[in-house]
C-alpha positions, 0 to 999 in steps of 0.5 A: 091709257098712256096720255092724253090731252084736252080734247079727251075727256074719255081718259082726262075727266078734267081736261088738261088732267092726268089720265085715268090708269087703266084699272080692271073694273067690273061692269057696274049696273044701275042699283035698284031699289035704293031711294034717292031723297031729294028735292020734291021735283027735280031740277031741270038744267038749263043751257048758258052758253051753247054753241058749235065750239066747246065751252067747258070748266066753268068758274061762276060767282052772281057776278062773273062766269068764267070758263074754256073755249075753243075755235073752229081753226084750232079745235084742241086750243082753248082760251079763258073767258070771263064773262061779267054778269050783264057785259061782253067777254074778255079773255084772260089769258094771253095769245099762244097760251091754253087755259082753263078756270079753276075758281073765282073768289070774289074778283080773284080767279084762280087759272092754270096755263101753258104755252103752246110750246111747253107742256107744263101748266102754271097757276095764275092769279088774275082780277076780272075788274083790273084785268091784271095778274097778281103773284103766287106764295113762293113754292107753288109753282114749280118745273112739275104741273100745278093745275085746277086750282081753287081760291080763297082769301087765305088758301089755294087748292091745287093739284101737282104731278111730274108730268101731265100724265102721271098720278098727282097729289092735292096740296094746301098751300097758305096765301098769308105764310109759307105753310102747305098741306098734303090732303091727298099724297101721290098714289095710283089712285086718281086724285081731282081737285074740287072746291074751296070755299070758307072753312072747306075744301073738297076733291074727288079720289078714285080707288077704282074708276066704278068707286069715285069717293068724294071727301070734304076737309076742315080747314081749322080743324085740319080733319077731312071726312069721307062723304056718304056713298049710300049707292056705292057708286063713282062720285065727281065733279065735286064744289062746295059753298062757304057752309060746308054744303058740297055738290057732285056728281054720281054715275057707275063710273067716271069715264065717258059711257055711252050708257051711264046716267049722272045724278047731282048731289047736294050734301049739307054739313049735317043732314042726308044728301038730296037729289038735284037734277040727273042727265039724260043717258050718256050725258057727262060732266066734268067739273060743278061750280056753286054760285050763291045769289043775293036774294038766296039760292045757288045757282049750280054751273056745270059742263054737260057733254054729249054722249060721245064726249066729243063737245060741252057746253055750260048749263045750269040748275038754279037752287031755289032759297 
């Protein structure tokens, strides 16, 4: 598994990522016997925007939905859309750019592109009601690849690499000084950004591609904890609500299989995890995005793909209050 690129999800879990290294994993077989607390019935996705192109990476709040899309002339070049809760799409990017979300915070979302020309991916910052961009702390965008990013009033979250293809390290990098945080250094290890939200920030570290582990970080306290990984298997796809509350996804392994059933996991804080929704066998995701309602709940964003990883498209599972 030399490259990639962002129509392959096989070796990019998150398009536009690093490729997985070609660790020597053994087969992983289903744990029987382990009991899954959860929700007393489980939830049942429902699709949000499904079509014959690809939609996939989204970035939700109650009031706006932004995620990737590509076209039926150009199957590997992807726009941003955003979507206001009630309105027409607009595209966020500019023409002869890709570009894939990484989070909204209010009405700030937080993208990555490139030029079709280039190969390097910058972070942007743009407002979905202004529809402008605004500027980055000096330093976070380099001559390396800076990508999936999450925002917050005072932080961003983001992942750094030399090229597209080799292994990155998570940073936190301040919006208010010049301060930046090294939560995961640069290893062989397969590093995926998750969430920013409050106090928390989540990502996702593969030590092996069969043990996933999801960790959860204390802003203020600058401590970060390992989750709980009771089944011993791979955790993804990581988000996280204001709380501290993390979600993500569990499988045997993070690449695409044709046989490999995903799980969603809720975390609170404090208490054991609880069992959302699982997909059908074969069915994958990428990436989960919370997204808290005014009357209470959360409804949980994700791109589903097919049992080939050849397409996605977005759904959903509402958290009832």
């Amino acid at each position: 598994m030399t490259s990639c690129d962002e129509s392959d999800n096989v070796r990019c879990p998150i398009f536009g990522g690093p490729p997985i290294k070609p660790f020597i994993v053994a087969t992983a077989s289903i744990v029987a016997g382990i009991a899954l607390p959860g929700l007393a019935r489980a939830l049942t996705p429902e699709p949000v925007i499904a079509t014959r192109l690809i939609e996939k990476q989204p970035a939700a709040t109650e009031s706006y939905l932004a995620y990737s899309q590509n076209s039926s002339r150009h199957r590997d070049r992807f726009n941003l859309y955003v979507r206001p809760e009630g309105q027409p799409r607009f595209r966020a990017n500019p023409r002869r750019t890709i570009a894939f979300a990484g989070m909204i915070d209010g009405t700030t979302l937080a993208y990555y592109r490139r030029r079709l020309s280039d190969t390097t991916y910058d972070i942007k910052l743009f407002d979905v009601v202004s529809k402008t961009h605004s500027g980055l702390p000096a330093g976070v965008n380099t001559s390396r690849n800076e990508r999936t990013p999450a925002v917050s009033i005072d932080w961003l979250l983001f992942e750094r690499s030399r090229t597209r293809f080799s292994p990155g390290q998570i940073l936190l990098a301040s919006r208010t000084s010049s301060e930046v945080r090294t939560l995961e250094p640069r290893s062989d290890a397969y590093v995926q950004v998750g969430g920013l939200a409050g106090n928390y920030a989540v990502w996702t570290r593969c030590g092996r591609l069969s043990h996933c582990q999801t960790w959860r970080y204390d802003i203020a306290a600058q401590t970060k904890t390992r989750l709980a990984n009771p089944a011993g298997r791979s955790q993804f796809a990581a988000s996280v609500l204001a709380d501290g509350t993390t979600y993500y996804a569990e499988s045997s392994t993070i690449l695409c299989r044709r046989d490999k059933t995903v799980r969603f996991f809720q975390q609170p804080l404090v208490g054991s995890r609880e069992l959302l929704a699982k997909l059908g066998r074969g069915k994958d995701t990428a990436l989960t995005s919370p997204a808290s309602l005014t009357g209470g709940g959360v409804d949980l964003f994700f791109d589903r793909f097919t049992n080939n990883c050849a397409s996605s498209d977005i759904y959903k599972v509402r958290i009832g209050p």
